[in-house]
C-alpha positions, -999 to +999 in steps of 0.1 A: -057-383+473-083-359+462-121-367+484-145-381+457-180-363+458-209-372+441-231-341+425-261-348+406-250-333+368-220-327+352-187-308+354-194-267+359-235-273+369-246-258+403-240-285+426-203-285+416-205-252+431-218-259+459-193-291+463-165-265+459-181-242+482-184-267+509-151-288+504-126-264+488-112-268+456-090-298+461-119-327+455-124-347+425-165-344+412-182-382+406-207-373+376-243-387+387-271-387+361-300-383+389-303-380+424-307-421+426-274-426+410-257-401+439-272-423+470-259-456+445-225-443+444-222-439+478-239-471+488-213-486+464-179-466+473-173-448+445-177-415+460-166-405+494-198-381+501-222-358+486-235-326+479-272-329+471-302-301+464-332-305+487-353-269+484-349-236+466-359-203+477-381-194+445-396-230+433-394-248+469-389-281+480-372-311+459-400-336+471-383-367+455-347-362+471-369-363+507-379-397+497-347-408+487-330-394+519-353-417+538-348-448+515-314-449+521-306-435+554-280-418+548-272-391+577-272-355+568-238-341+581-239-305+568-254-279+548-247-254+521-268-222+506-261-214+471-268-179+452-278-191+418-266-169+393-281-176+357-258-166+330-257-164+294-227-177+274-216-179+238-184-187+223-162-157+228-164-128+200-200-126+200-233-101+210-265-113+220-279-097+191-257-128+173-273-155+192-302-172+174-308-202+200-301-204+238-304-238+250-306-249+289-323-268+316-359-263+321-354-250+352-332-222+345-351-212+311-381-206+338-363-185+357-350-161+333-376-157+309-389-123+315-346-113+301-354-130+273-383-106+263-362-080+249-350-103+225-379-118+210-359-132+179-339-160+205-353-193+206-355-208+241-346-244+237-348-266+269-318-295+278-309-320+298-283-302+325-274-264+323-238-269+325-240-295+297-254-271+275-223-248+280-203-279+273-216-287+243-212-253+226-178-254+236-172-293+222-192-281+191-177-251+185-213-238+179-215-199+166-249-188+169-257-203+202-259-201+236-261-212+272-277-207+307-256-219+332-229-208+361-202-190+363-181-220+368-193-230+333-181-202+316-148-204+330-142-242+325-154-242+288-140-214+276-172-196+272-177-161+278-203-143+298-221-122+273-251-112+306-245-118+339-273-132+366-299-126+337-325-147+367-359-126+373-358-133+411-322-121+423-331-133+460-326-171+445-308-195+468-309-236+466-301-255+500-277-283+495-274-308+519-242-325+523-238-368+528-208-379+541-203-407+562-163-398+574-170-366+584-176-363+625-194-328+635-184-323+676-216-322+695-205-285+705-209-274+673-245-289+666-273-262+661-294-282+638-310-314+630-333-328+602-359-354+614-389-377+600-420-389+618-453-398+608-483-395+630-513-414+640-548-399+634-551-380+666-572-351+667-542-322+671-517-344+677-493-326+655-502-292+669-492-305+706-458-320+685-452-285+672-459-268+708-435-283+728-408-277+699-419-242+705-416-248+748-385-260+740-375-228+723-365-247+693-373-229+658-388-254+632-374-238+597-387-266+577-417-290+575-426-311+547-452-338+543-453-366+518-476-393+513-466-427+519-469-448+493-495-474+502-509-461+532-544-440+527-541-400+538-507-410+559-479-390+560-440-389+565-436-354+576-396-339+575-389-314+600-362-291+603-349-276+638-327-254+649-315-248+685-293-230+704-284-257+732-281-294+723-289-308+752-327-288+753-333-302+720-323-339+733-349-330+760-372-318+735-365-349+712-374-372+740-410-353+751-423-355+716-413-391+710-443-406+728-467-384+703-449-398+670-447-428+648-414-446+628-388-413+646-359-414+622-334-386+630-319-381+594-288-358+604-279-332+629-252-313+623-241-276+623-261-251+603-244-231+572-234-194+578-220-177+550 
């Protein structure tokens, strides 16, 4: 039996990718329309984990998957960095001085517009998903037209590259985060950990939170602050630390406690190396 993951998108997008970079080959991809309908598919059992984008290097955080990460509790159990590689596709037997339209995701359209320059008579048309986009050309047969989407795309539709990672910033990288409930991660492999808090108003109070992180040589790579709904100039703030020994982050964990609100610890798990 093949494990079930959830991706936000469609067969060939990005977070396939990263689901196949994390799992291996051998899983079977559930198709989730938003990020919502990944934590519902879990909830209910029809996938057996999840890969899920949280920041990118180039347009930052995902602020809405942060809420949803703390809506559901789920526990983070892992981590993946993806390269994003934008690439233009076409049916094969065709020049981009053939293509009239290129259709794709906001997202990715944004982040290779300055290629698109040189060829002022292609019409940028945004979409729903990237590798939908690719799909649809292939399904439609469309001459004429292309795509912005992975590699994985191309080779699943049929499509062929006609400009590889055509993106403006080259140093682009999205952090997945990875939602599985059946994996274990041995405690001697734990470097990291993801964690929520808010604050009361205390003058410095989260300075002398951040200081003994810092005394406890842990290295904060992440903070993010969201308002909570409801609640006047209050703040859930996510924060992301990495450590060397577990059991001086436990100590660290249990100094700051007193200074913080609603402590959730979200995940901890061992950190991605390539």
């Amino acid at each position: 039996m093949k494990k079930k993951i959830a991706i936000q998108g469609v067969h060939g997008c990005f977070h396939e990718q990263a689901a196949r970079l994390y799992y291996g080959e051998e899983i079977e991809v559930v198709e989730c329309l938003s990020f919502e309908d990944l934590f519902v598919s879990l909830e209910q059992k029809t996938a057996d984990g999840a890969v899920m984008a949280i920041e990118n290097t180039v347009s930052g955080g995902l602020l809405p998957n942060y809420s949803l990460l703390h809506k559901y509790g789920k526990q983070i159990k892992g981590e993946v960095f993806l390269r994003i590689k934008q690439n233009l596709m076409a049916l094969p037997g065709q020049k981009i001085e053939d293509i009239r339209e290129v259709h794709s995701h906001y997202m990715a359209i944004a982040q290779t517009r300055s290629f698109f320059q040189e060829y002022p008579h292609i019409r940028l048309i945004e979409s729903e998903d990237t590798a939908k986009s690719a799909a649809d050309i292939a399904t439609k047969r469309q001459m004429h037209v292309g795509a912005i989407a992975s590699g994985l795309a191309a080779e699943l539709f049929g499509l062929e590259i006609l400009q590889e990672s055509i993106e403006t910033h080259k140093q682009n990288f999205t952090r997945f985060l990875i939602l599985d409930d059946k994996l274990n991660v041995e405690k001697r492999d734990i470097d990291k950990s993801s964690i929520c808090f808010t604050i009361p108003h205390v003058k410095g109070r989260l300075s002398q939170i951040l200081s003994i992180f810092s005394f406890y040589d842990l290295n904060l790579t992440k903070i993010q602050s969201l308002p909570i709904p409801g609640k006047e100039w209050q703040y859930f703030f996510y924060v992301d630390l990495k450590f060397e020994e577990y059991n001086r982050y436990r100590e660290a964990m249990n100094a700051v406690q007193p200074l913080m609100e609603d402590v959730k610890i979200m995940g901890e798990y061992k950190s991605y190396n390539e």
